[in-house]
C-alpha positions in Angstrom: -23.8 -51.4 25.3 -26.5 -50.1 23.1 -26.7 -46.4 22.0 -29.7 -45.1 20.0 -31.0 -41.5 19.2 -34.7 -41.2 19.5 -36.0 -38.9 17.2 -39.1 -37.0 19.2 -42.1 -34.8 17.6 -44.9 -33.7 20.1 -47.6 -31.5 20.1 -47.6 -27.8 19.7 -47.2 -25.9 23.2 -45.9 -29.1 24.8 -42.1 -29.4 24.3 -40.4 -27.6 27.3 -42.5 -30.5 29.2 -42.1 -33.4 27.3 -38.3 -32.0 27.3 -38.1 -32.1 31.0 -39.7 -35.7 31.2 -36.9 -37.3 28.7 -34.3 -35.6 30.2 -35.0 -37.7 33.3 -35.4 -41.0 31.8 -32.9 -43.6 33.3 -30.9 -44.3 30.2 -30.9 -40.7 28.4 -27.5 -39.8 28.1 -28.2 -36.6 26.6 -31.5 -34.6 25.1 -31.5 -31.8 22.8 -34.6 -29.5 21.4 -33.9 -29.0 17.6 -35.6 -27.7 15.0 -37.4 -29.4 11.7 -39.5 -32.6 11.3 -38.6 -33.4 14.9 -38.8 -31.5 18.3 -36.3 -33.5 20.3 -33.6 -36.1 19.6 -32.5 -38.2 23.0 -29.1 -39.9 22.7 -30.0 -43.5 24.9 -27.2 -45.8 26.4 -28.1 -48.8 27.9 -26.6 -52.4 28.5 -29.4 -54.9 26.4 -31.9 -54.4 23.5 -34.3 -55.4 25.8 -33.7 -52.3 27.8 -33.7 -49.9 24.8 -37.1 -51.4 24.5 -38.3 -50.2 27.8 -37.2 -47.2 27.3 -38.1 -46.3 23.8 -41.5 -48.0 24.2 -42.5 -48.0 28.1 -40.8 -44.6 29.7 -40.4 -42.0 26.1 -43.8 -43.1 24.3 -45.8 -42.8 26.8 -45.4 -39.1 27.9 -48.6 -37.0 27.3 -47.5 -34.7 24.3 -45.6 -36.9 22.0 -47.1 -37.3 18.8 -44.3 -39.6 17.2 -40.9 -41.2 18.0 -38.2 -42.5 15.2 -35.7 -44.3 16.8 -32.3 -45.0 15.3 -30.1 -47.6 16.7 -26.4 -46.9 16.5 -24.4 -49.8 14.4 -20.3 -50.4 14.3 -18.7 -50.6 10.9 
């Protein structure tokens, strides 16, 4: 399993959309609107890196409205 949070700015006007479209991403576990340098943070849970890279990079980047993405991977200690 790999678990990330994608950190999600976008463009004035255009959250409650972009909102909508992560929410629906196959592999978002959970999305939140918050407030400061970022407009949404997406928990994702998939099975392979190769997935979280679909995700991150074909399905969240390429909604109209998102100006930026941070993505942190989640590590075990």
């Amino acid at each position: 399993m790999v678990s990330a949070y994608s950190l999600i700015s976008t463009e004035p006007g255009k959250t409650a959309e972009v909102f909508q479209r992560v929410k629906s991403i196959e592999g978002v576990k959970k999305a939140e609107c918050v407030t400061g340098s970022y407009d949404i943070v997406a928990r994702v849970e998939v099975d392979s890196p190769e997935k979280l890279t679909k995700v991150v990079f074909g399905d969240i980047r390429s909604i109209a409205g998102i100006t930026s993405t941070a993505t942190l991977i989640v590590t075990e200690l």
